[in-house]
N, C-alpha and C positions, 0 to 999 in steps of 0.2 A: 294330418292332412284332410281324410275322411269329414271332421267334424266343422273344418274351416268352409270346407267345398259345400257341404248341406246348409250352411250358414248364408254362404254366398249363392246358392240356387234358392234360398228362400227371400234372401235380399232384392235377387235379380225378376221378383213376383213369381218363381216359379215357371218361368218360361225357357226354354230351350233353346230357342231361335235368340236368345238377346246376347250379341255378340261380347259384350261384354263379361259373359259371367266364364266362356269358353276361355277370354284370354286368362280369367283369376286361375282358371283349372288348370292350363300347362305353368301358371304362376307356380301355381303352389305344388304344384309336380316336381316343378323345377325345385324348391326348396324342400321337399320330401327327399329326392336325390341325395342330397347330402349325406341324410343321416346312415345309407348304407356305407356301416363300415369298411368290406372287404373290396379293397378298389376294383378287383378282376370283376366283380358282381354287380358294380355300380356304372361302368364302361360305356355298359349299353341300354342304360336306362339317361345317361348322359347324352349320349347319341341319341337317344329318341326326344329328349329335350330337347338339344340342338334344331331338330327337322320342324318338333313342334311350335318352337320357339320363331323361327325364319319365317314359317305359315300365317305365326298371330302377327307379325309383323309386317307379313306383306298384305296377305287377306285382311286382314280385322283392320289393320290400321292404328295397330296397340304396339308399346313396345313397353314391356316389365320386365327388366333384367330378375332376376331369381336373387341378387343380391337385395336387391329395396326388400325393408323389410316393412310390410302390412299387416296392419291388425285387423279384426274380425267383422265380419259382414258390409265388406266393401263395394263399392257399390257404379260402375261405367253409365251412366245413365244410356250415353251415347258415345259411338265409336267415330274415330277416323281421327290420324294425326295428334294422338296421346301422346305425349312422350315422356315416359319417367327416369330420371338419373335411379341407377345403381345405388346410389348413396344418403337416398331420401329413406322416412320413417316417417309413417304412417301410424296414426290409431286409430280406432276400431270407428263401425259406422262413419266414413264417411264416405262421399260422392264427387264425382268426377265425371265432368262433361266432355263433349266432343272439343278440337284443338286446344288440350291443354298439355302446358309445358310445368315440369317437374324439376328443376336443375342446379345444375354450376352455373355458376355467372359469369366465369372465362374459364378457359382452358388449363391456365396455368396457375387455379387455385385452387382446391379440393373444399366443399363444402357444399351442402346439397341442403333444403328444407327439411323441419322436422315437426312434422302435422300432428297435431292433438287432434283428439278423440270430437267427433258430430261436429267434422268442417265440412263443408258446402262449396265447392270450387264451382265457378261459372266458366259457362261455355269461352274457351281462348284467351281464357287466363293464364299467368305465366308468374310461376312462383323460381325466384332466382339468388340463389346464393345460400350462405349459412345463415339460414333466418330461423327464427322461433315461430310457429303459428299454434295460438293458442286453442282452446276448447270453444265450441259453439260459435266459430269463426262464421261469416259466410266472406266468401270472396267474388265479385262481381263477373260479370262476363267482362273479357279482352281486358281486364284490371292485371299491370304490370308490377307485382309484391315483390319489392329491393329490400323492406326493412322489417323487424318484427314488428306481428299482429297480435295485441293481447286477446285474451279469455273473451268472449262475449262481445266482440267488433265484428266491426264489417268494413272491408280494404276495396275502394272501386277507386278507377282512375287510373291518367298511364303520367306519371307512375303514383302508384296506390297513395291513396290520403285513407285514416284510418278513419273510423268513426264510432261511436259507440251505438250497439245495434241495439233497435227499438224491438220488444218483442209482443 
């Protein structure tokens, strides 16, 4: 946990105030929890997740269930109206703007996105269903992603048209 959280206050520039790196810290708190074995021991560090967890979500405007699972030096650029499904996976470096969505595509289907490593999410994009998003993705602002994005694209539009990104 210790090594992910230095990773992520180095990602977030080292700044304190960036509400973003606060919600990764009760993030990965929350997924530290776990690993204590003895339930009687783990109760109230659960409980203290819970309060912290309710705070990043009303204050910050984050919501990271402890289930998504994140990979290394993640990166909120900007806060308000995140919302990540439980069931999404994440790889390492990437970025997420303010209003974006994380998710199920309806209610009554289980499958969430599963983000490769150096994607770039735009402000109020809304990544929906069991899609593949590949490596060195970027995703547009308010771009609506219903289908997989290969390796090396870029998805803008509602709803997303791929395109191959110029670098």
């Amino acid at each position: 946990m210790f090594e992910n959280v230095r990773e992520d206050w180095l990602a977030h520039d080292c700044t304190w105030t960036r509400h973003g790196f606060w919600a990764l810290v009760i993030y990965r708190f929350g997924r530290w929890r776990y690993g204590i074995k003895p339930r009687v021991v783990r109760v109230p560090f659960s409980f203290a997740y819970k309060v912290l967890k309710f705070g990043a979500d009303s204050v910050l405007g984050i919501e990271i269930p402890c289930e998504t699972v994140i990979g290394r030096r993640f990166t909120i650029e900007h806060t308000g109206a995140i919302v990540i499904s439980g069931d999404a996976v994440f790889g390492d470096d990437c970025v997420v703007r303010q209003g974006v969505t994380v998710g199920l595509r309806n209610r009554n289907r289980r499958g969430a996105p599963r983000i490769g490593n150096r994607v770039d999410i735009g402000a109020g994009a809304k990544l929906l269903g069991d899609i593949q998003i590949g490596d060195d993705v970027a995703i547009g602002a308010n771009a609506v992603v219903l289908c997989d994005v290969p390796s090396g694209s870029i998805a803008v539009g509602v709803p997303a048209v791929v395109k191959a990104r110029r670098v």
